[in-house]
C-alpha positions as CSV (number, residue, x, y, z in Angstrom):
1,X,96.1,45.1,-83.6
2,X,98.1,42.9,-85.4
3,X,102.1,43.0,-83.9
4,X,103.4,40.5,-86.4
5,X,102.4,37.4,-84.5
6,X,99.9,36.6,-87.3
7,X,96.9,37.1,-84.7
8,X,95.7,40.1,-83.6
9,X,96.7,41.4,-79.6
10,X,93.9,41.5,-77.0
11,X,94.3,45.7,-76.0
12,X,95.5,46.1,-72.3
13,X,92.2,46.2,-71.2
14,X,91.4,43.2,-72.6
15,X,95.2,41.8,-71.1
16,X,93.5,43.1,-67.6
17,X,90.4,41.3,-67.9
18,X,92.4,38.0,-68.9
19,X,94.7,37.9,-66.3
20,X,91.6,39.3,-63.5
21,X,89.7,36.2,-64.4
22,X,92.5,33.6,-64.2
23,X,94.5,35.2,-60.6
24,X,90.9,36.7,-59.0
25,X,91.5,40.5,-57.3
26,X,94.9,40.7,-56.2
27,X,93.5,43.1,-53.2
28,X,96.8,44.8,-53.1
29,X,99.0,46.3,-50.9
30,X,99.0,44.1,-48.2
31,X,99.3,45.8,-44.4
32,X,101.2,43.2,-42.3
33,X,99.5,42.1,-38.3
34,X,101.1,39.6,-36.6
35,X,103.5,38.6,-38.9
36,X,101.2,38.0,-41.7
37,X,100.2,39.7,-44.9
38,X,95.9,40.5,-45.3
39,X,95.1,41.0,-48.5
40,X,91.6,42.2,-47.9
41,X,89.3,44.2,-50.0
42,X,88.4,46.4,-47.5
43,X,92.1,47.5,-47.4
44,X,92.6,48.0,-50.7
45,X,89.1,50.1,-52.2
46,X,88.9,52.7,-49.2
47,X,91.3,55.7,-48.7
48,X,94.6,54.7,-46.9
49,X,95.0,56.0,-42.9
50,X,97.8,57.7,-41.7
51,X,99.3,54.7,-40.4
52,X,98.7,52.4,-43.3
53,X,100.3,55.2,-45.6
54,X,103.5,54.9,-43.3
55,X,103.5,51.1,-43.7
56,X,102.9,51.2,-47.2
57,X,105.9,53.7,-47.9
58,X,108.3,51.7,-45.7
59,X,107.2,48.3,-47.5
60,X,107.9,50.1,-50.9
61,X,111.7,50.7,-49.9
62,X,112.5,47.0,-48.3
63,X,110.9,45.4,-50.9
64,X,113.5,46.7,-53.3
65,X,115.5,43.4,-54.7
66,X,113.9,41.1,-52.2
67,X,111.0,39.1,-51.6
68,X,107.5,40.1,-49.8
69,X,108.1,37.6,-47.4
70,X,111.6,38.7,-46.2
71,X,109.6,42.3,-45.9
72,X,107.3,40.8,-43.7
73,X,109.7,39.7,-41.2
74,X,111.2,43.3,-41.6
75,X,107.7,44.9,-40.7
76,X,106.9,42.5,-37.7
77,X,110.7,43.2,-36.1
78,X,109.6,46.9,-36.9
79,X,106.0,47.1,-35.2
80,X,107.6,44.5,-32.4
81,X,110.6,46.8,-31.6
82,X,109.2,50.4,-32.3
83,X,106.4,52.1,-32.6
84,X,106.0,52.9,-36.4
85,X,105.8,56.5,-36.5
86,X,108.3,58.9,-38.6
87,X,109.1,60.5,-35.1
88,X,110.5,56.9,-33.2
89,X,111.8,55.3,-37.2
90,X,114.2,59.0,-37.3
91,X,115.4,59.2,-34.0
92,X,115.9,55.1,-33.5
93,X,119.6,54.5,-34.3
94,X,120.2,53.6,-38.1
95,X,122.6,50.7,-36.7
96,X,120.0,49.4,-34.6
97,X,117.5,50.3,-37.5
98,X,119.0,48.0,-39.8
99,X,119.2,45.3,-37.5
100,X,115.8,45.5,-37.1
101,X,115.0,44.8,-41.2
102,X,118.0,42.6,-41.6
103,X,115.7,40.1,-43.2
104,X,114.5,42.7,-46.1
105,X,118.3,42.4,-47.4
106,X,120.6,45.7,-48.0
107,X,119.6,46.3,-44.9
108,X,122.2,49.6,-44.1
109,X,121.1,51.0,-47.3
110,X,117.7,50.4,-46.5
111,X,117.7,52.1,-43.0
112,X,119.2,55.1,-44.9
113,X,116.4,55.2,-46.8
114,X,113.9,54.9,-44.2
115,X,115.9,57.4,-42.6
116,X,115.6,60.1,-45.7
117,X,111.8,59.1,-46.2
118,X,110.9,59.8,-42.5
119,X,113.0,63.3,-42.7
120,X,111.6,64.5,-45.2
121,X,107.8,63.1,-43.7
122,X,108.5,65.3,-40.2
123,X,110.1,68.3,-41.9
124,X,108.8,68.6,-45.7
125,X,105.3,67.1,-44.3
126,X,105.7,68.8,-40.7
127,X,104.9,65.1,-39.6
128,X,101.7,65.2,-41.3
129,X,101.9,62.3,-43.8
130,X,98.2,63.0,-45.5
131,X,100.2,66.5,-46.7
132,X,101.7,65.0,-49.9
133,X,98.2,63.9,-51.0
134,X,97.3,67.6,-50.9
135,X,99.9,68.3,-53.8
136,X,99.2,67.8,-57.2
137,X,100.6,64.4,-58.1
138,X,103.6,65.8,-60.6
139,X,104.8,67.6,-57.6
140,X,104.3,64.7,-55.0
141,X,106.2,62.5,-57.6
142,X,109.0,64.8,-57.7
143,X,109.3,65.2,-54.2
144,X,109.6,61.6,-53.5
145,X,112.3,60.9,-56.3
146,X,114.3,63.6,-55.0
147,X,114.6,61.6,-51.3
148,X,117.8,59.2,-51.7
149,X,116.7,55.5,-52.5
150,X,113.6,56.3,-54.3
151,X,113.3,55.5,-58.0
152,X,110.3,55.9,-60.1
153,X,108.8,51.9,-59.2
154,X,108.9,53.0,-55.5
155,X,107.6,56.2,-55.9
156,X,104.5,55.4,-57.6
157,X,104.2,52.4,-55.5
158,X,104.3,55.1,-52.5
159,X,101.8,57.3,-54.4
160,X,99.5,54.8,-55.8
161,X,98.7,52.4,-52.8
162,X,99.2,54.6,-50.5
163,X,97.9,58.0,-51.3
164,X,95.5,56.4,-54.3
165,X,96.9,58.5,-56.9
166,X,95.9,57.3,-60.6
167,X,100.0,56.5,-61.3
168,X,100.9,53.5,-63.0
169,X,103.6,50.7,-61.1
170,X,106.0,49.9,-63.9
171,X,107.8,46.8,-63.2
172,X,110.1,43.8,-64.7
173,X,107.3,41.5,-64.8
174,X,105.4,44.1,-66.8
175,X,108.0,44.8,-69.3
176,X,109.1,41.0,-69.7
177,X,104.9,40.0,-70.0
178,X,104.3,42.8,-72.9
179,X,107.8,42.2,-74.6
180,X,106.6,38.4,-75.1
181,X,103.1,39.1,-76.5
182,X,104.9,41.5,-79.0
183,X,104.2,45.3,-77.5
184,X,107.2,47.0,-78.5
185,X,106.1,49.9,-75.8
186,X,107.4,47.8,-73.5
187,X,111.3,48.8,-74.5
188,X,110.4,52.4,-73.9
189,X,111.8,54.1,-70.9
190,X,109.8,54.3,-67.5
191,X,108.2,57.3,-68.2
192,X,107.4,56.3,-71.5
193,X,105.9,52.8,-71.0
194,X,103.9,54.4,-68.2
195,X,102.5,57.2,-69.9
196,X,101.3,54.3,-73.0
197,X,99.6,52.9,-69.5
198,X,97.5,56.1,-68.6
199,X,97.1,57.2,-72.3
200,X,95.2,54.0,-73.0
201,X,94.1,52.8,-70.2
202,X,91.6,54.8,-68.0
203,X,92.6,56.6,-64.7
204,X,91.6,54.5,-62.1
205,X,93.6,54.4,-59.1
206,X,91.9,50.7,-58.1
207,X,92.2,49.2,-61.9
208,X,96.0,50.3,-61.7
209,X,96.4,48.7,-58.7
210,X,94.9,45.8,-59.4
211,X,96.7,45.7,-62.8
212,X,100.4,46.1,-61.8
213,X,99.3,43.3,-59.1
214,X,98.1,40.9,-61.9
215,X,101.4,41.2,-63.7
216,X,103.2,40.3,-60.4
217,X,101.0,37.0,-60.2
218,X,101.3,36.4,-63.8
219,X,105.0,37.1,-63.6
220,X,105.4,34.7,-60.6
221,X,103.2,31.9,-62.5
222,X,105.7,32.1,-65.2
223,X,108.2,31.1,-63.5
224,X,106.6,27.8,-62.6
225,X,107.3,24.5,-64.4
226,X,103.7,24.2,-65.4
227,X,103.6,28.4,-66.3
228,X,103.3,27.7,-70.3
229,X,100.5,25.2,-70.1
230,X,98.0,26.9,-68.2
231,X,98.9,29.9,-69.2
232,X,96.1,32.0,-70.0
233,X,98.3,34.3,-72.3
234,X,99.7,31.7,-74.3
235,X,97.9,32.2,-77.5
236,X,99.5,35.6,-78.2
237,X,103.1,34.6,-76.0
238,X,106.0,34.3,-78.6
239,X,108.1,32.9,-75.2
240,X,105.6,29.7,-75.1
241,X,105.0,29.6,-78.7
242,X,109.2,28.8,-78.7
């Protein structure tokens, strides 16, 4: 596939394979003990428990426009403070709530949030969080983007490490990592840059998450002031070849 850079494009298999051999397994998402992130296989290939679920879907919201570390901090106040149940997040005071993940920033919009999600878990769910995997995943989907502070990245975030669904992340370091190897998908819309994902790529919960975790790496190694030399992309990256 030639897409006028006067070399043909590695497919996004091939893209996956690239960036899996230069980052290693990404072993994503992480589930937060004593203040620090484990990013072990056997957390990220097995089906999600109850409480991970919960953990996951609360990472998803504070790590809206802020850094995994700063929802770290969030997490450990959370676990230190309260016990992480949809029960105890509902009923603790949102004031006191936010308090709590200060350091995830937007921190009254983000109790709100939690506050909606964990509604919605004890009455929609009837407190049963493994319910929504029971739903086909169009209908999960829709029910998390109709809870306030949940957009599509979240949502499938939610769905896809937590509950394993095949769902695509679509992120900014996605779109700005096609764009500059010349994949003009990559302007679409959410939907439609996600569903180019699943149309070409196979469904695979693990090879999605593994996938939207390599572009954060990549994305990340990027940004550093060696990025463009040891960059394994750079033979098809119009950004380095400028």
């Amino acid at each position: 596939m030639d897409r006028g850079h006067g070399m043909s494009l590695p497919s996004l298999l091939d893209i996956y394979n690239i960036l899996l051999d230069f980052h290693g397994e990404q072993n994503w998402w992480p589930i937060v003990k004593n203040g620090v992130s484990l990013y072990l296989p056997e957390y990220a290939t097995r089906e999600r428990t109850p409480e991970e679920i919960l953990e996951i879907w609360i990472g998803a919201i504070l790590t809206q426009n802020t850094a995994w570390k700063n929802v770290e901090k969030a997490i450990t106040n959370l676990k230190t403070h309260i016990a992480l149940s949809p029960s105890e997040i509902l009923h603790y005071p949102q004031n006191e709530l936010a308090e709590l993940i200060r350091p995830a920033g937007y921190y009254t919009q983000k109790a709100k949030k939690l506050h909606a999600s964990m509604h919605f878990i004890e009455n929609t769910l009837s407190g049963n969080i493994l319910r929504l995997k029971t739903f086909p995943l169009a209908q999960a989907r829709t029910h998390l983007l109709s809870l306030w502070g949940i957009g599509p990245e979240t949502a499938d975030s939610i769905l896809l490490y937590g509950y394993r669904f095949p769902t695509f992340v679509i992120d900014a370091y996605t779109r700005r990592i096609l764009l500059s190897l010349g994949f003009s998908e990559a302007a679409l819309s959410y939907h439609e840059f996600q569903a180019y994902f699943q149309k070409t790529l196979p469904s695979d919960a693990h090879l999605y998450e593994e996938y939207h975790a390599l572009f954060v790496a990549q994305g990340k190694h990027c940004k550093t002031k060696e990025g463009c030399i040891h960059c394994p992309l750079s033979p098809w990256c119009t950004t380095h070849k400028r």
